[in-house]
C-alpha positions in Angstrom: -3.3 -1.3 -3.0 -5.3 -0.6 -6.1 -7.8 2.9 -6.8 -9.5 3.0 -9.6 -10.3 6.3 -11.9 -13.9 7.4 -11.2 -15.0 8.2 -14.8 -13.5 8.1 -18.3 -13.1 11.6 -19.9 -14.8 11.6 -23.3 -14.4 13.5 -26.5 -17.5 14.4 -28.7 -17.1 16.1 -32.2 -19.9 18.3 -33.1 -20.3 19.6 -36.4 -21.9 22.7 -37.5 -22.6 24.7 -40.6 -23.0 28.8 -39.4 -25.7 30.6 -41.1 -22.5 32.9 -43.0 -18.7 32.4 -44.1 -16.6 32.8 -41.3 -13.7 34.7 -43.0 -10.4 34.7 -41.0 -10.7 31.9 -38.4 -13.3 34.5 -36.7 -15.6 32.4 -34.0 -19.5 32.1 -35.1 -20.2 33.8 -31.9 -18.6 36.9 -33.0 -20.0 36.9 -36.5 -23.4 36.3 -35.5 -23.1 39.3 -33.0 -22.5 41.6 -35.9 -24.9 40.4 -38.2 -27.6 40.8 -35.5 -27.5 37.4 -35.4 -27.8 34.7 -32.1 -25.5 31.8 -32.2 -28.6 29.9 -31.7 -29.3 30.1 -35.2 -26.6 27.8 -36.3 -27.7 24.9 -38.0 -26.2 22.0 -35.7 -25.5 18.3 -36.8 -24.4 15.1 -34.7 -25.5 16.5 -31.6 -25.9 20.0 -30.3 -23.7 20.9 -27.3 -26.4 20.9 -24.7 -26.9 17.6 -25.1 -23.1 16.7 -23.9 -23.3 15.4 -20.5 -21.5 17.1 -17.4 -17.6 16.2 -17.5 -17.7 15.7 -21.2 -14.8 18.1 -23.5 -16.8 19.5 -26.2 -14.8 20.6 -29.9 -17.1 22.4 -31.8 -15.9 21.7 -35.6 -17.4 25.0 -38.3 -17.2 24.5 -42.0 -14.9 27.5 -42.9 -14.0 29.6 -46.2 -11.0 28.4 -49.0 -11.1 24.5 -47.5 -10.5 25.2 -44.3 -12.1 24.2 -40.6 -12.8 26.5 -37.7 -12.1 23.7 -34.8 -13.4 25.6 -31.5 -12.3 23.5 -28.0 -13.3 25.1 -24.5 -11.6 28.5 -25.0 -9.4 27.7 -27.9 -9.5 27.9 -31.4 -7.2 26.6 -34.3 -7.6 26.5 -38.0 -7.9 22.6 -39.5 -6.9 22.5 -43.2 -8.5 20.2 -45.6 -6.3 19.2 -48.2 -6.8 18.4 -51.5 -5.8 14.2 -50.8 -8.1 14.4 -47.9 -11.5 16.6 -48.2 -12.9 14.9 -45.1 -12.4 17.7 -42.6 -13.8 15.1 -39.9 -11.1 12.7 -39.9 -8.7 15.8 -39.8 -10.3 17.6 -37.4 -10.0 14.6 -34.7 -6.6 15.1 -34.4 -6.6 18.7 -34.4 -9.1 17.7 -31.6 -7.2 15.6 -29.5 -4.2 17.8 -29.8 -5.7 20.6 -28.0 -7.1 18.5 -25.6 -4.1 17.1 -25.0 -2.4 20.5 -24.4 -5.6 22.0 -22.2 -5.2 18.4 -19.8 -1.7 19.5 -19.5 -2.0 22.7 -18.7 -4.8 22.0 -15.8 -2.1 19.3 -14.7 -0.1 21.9 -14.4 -1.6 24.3 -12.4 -3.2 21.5 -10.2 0.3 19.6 -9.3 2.0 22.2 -6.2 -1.3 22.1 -4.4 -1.8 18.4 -5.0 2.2 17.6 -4.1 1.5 19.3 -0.9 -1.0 16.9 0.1 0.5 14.0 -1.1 3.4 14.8 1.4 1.1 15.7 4.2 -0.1 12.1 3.8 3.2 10.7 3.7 4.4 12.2 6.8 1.0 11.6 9.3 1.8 7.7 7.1 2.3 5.6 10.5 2.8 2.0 8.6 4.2 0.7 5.1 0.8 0.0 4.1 -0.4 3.5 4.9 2.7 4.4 2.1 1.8 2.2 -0.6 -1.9 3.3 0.0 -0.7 7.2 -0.7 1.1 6.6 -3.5 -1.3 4.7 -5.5 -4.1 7.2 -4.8 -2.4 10.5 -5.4 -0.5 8.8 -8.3 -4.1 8.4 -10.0 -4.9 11.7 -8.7 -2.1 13.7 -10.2 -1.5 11.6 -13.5 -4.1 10.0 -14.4 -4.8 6.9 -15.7 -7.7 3.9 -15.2 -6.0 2.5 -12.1 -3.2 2.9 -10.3 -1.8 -0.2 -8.8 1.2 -0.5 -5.5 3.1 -3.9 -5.6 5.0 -4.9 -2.9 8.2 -7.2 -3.7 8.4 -10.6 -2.0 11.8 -11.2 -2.6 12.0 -14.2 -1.0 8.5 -15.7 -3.2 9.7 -13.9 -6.2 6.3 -12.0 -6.1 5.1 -8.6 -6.7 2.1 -8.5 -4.6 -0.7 -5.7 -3.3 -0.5 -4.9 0.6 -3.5 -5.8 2.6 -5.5 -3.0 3.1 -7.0 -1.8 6.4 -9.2 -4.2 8.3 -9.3 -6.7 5.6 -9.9 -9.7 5.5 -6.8 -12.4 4.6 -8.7 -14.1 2.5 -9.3 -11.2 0.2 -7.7 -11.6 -3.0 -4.9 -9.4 -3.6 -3.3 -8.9 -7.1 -0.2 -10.8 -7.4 2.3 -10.9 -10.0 5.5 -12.6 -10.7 8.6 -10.7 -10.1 10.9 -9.4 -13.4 13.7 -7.0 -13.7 11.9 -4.9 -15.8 10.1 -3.6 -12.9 13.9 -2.0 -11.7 12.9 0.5 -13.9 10.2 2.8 -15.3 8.5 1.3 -18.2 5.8 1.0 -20.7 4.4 -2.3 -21.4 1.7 -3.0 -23.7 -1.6 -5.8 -24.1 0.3 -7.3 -26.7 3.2 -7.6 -24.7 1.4 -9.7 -21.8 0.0 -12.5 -23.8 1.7 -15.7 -24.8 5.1 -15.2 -26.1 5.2 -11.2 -25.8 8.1 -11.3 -23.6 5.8 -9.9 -20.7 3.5 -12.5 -19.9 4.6 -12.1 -16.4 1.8 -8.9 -15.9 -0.8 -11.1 -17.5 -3.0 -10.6 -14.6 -2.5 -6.9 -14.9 -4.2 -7.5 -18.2 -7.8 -9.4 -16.8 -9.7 -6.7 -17.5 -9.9 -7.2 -21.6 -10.2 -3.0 -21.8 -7.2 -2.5 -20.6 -4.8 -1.7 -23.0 -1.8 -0.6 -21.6 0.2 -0.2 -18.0 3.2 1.8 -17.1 5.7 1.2 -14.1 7.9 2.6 -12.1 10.1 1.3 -9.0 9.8 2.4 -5.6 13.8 1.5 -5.1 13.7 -2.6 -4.9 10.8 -2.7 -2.3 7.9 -2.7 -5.3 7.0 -1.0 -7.5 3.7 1.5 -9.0 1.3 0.7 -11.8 -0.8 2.5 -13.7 -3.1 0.8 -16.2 -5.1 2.6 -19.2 -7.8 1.8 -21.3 -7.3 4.2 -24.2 -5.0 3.3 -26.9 -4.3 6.8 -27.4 -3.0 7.5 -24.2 0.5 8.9 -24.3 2.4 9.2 -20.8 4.2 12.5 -21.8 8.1 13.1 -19.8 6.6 15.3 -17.4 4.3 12.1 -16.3 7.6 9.9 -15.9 9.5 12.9 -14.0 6.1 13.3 -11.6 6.2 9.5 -11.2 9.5 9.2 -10.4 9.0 11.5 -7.8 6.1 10.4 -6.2 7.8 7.4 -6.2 11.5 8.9 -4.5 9.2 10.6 -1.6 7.0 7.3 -1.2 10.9 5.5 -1.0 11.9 7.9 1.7 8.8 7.4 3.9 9.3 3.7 3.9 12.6 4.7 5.3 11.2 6.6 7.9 8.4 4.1 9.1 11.0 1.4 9.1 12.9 3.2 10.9 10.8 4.5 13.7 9.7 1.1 13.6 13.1 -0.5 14.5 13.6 2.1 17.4 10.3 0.9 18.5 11.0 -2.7 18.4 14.4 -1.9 20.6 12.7 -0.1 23.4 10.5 -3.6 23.4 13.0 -6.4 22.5 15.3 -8.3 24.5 18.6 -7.8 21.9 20.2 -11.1 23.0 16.7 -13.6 22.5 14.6 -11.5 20.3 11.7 -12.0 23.4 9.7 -8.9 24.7 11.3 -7.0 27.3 10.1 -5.3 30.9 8.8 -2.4 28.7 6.8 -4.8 26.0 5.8 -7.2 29.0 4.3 -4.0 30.9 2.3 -3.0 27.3 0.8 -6.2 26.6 -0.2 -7.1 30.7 -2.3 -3.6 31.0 -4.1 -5.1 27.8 -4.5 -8.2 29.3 -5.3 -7.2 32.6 -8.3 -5.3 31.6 -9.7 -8.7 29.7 -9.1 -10.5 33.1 -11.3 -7.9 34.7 -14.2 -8.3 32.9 -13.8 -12.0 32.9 -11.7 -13.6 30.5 -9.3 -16.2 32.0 -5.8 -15.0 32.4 -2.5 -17.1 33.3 0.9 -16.2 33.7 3.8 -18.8 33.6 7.7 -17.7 35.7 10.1 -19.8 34.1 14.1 -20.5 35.2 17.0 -22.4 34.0 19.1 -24.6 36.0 22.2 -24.6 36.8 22.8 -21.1 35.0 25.0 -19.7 37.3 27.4 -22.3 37.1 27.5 -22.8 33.2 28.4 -19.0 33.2 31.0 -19.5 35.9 32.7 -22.5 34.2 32.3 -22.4 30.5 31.6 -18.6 30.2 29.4 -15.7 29.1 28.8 -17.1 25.5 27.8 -20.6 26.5 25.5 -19.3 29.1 23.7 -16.6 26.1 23.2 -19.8 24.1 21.3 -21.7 26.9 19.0 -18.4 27.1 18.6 -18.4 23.4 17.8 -22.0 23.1 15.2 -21.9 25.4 13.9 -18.6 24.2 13.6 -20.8 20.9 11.9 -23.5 22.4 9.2 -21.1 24.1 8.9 -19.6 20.6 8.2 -22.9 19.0 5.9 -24.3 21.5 3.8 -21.3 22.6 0.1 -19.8 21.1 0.0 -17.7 18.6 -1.4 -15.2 21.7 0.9 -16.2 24.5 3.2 -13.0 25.0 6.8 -14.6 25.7 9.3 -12.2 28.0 12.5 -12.4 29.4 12.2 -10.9 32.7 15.7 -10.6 33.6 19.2 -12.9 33.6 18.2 -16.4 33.8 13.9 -15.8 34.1 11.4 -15.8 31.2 7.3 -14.9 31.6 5.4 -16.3 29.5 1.5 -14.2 29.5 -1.3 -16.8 28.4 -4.5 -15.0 27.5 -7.4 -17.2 27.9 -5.9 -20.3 29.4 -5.9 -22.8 32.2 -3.5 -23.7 34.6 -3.7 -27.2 32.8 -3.2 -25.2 29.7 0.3 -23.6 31.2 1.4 -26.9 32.6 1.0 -28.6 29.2 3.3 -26.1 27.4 5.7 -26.2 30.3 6.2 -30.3 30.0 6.4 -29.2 26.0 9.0 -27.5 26.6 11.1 -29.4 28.9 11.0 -32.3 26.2 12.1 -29.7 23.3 14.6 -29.2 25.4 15.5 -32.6 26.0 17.6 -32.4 28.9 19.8 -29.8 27.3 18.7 -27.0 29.2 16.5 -27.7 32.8 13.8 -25.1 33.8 11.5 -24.7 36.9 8.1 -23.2 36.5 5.6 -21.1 38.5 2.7 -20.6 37.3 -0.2 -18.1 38.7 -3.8 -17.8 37.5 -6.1 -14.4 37.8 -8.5 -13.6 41.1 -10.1 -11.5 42.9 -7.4 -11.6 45.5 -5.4 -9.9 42.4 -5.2 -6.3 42.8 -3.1 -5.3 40.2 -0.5 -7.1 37.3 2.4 -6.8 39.7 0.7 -9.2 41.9 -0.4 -12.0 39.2 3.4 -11.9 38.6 4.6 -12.2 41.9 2.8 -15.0 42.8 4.1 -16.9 40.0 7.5 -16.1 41.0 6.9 -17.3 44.5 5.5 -20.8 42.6 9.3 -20.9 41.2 11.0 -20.8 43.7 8.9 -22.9 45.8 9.0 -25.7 43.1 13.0 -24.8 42.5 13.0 -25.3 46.6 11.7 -29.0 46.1 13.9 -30.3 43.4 15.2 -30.2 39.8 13.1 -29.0 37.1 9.9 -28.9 39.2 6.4 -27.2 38.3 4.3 -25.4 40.7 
């Protein structure tokens, strides 16, 4: 997940020679109110500050008495000396310049960061899916810090990859930024453009780096699930300690929220698993049928497929429990390996499976039961019933029940029958 800052703060320098000697670092303003004087009457050079545009931090720069500079930013003011090596009080008022601006972005920081922690963790806690997590931290990690972008990878351990979540409704073929997966990333760090070219010793972030402005990116892990960057565009950008320590602990809540979805996530998929085959339970099947049902109704072709081993009883009676939970297993494997993407495979209870088939045919559900039966290659046999929606079909209960009656009719006839 990627945000981008809206808009570059700028620094302009405006230079201006007041009408008298300011004596004692006293602001123009002040003077020219004694004298009887407007501030308007200062003679202005390189721009006059109405002409900064909205958003822009304006340092107003006086000439000043005994080789000194009045440097004037927002509501602060500072003496810049000259010196005798250096008489260009331009050059050294820029950085008196970007040292208070440096301190007045902190200070806002500052004040801004309980109020904007406190929504950050709202969002964390109404967060409902991993995505939603990664999403929060890359946006309010922009937000509070600053920076050009702010970028959430998501480790692929298994790839090697660092890799951008899918957003909401997006489409898979949507390129995501992807990276390849270094140590470095195990903790917070600074890496520069240099650094990502060929032979830097970071040319894994190169793609971080496609944007030729950028000139520098800082990480930090969210535990070994990923990790957040930040990229800049100005050189001069320093990440201060207090940005580290409010990284780290956007990052330590974003960590904990994973937990939680994860978590909520795994109780969720236990109330609708089957433990033993991994298959949807009672619960899941009930779910996915009221979905289902409701496409039936307004036409869409609906199938539903009973399924039974044979001889189960008996392998549980005379080579045991275990024997008998791999025959359910294997053929829970098989159903997982032949099935649709869409088909919605159950075990119903002991011995029985379901198998749901939105949008298929009878000859549809007889084709994946003879699939079946050859995966299973006489290993396991199974018996089949299958049921197809109609009018006559007042509710989901009754779809299933006639495709149990079809089992046990076809089990009535023979060995591995279909009906």
């Amino acid at each position: 997940m990627m945000v981008r800052r809206a808009d570059d703060r700028r620094l302009r320098l405006v230079l201006a020679r007041p009408t008298g000697w300011i004596s004692g670092g006293e602001l123009p303003a002040r003077r020219a109110a004694r004298r009887n004087t407007p501030p308007e009457a200062m003679e202005m050079r390189d721009g006059l500050p109405e002409q900064c545009q909205r958003g822009e931090s304006l340092v107003l720069l006086l000439d000043g008495p005994d080789g000194e500079g009045v440097l004037v930013t927002g509501a602060v003011a500072g003496t810049v000396p000259q010196g005798s090596e250096s008489p260009d009080l331009m050059d050294r008022a820029a950085v008196g310049a970007s040292v208070f601006l440096r301190e007045k972005l902190r200070t806002e920081k500052r004040q801004r960061l309980p109020d904007q922690l406190i929504v950050y963790f709202e969002e964390l806690n109404e967060a409902e899916s991993e995505d939603a997590v990664w999403r929060a931290l890359a946006t309010h990690a922009l937000r509070i810090v600053g920076a050009h972008t702010a970028l959430a990878l998501v480790r692929d351990a298994a790839r090697g990859l660092l890799r951008a979540p899918a957003g909401i409704g997006a489409d898979p073929r949507e390129y995501r930024p992807c990276i390849l997966w270094d140590d470095r990333f195990l903790t917070p760090g600074l890496i520069l453009s240099e650094d990502a070219r060929r032979g830097g010793g970071a040319e894994c972030v190169a793609p971080l780096f496609g944007d030729p402005s950028t000139a520098l990116l800082a990480h930090v892990p969210v535990a070994a699930d990923g990790a957040l960057v930040l990229t800049e565009r100005r050189e001069e950008r320093i990440f201060e300690p207090e940005d580290w320590d409010v990284l780290r602990a956007l990052a330590l809540q974003a960590e904990m929220a994973l937990r939680r979805v994860r978590l909520i996530d795994s109780v969720r998929s236990l109330s609708l698993t089957d433990p033993l085959t991994g298959l949807g339970n009672r619960r899941h099947m009930e779910v996915v049928m009221a979905h289902a049902w409701s496409a039936a109704r307004r036409g869409e072709p609906l199938v539903v497929m009973a399924l039974d081993l044979d001889g189960f009883k008996e392998v549980n009676d005379t080579r045991g429990h275990e024997a008998g939970d791999q025959m359910l297993c294997a053929v829970a494997a098989a159903l997982r390996a032949e099935a649709r993407g869409s088909d919605v495979l159950v075990r119903h209870g002991g011995d029985e499976f379901l198998v749901i088939l939105p949008g298929s045919t009878m000859e549809g559900a007889h084709a994946l039961a003879e699939r079946l039966r050859r995966r299973l290659d006489g290993a396991v046999g199974i018996s089949a019933g299958i049921a197809m929606y109609g009018p006559e079909h007042e509710t989901p209960e009754c779809l299933i029940r006639e495709a149990d009656r079809r089992l046990y009719e076809a089990k009535a006839r023979g060995r591995s029958p279909i009906a």
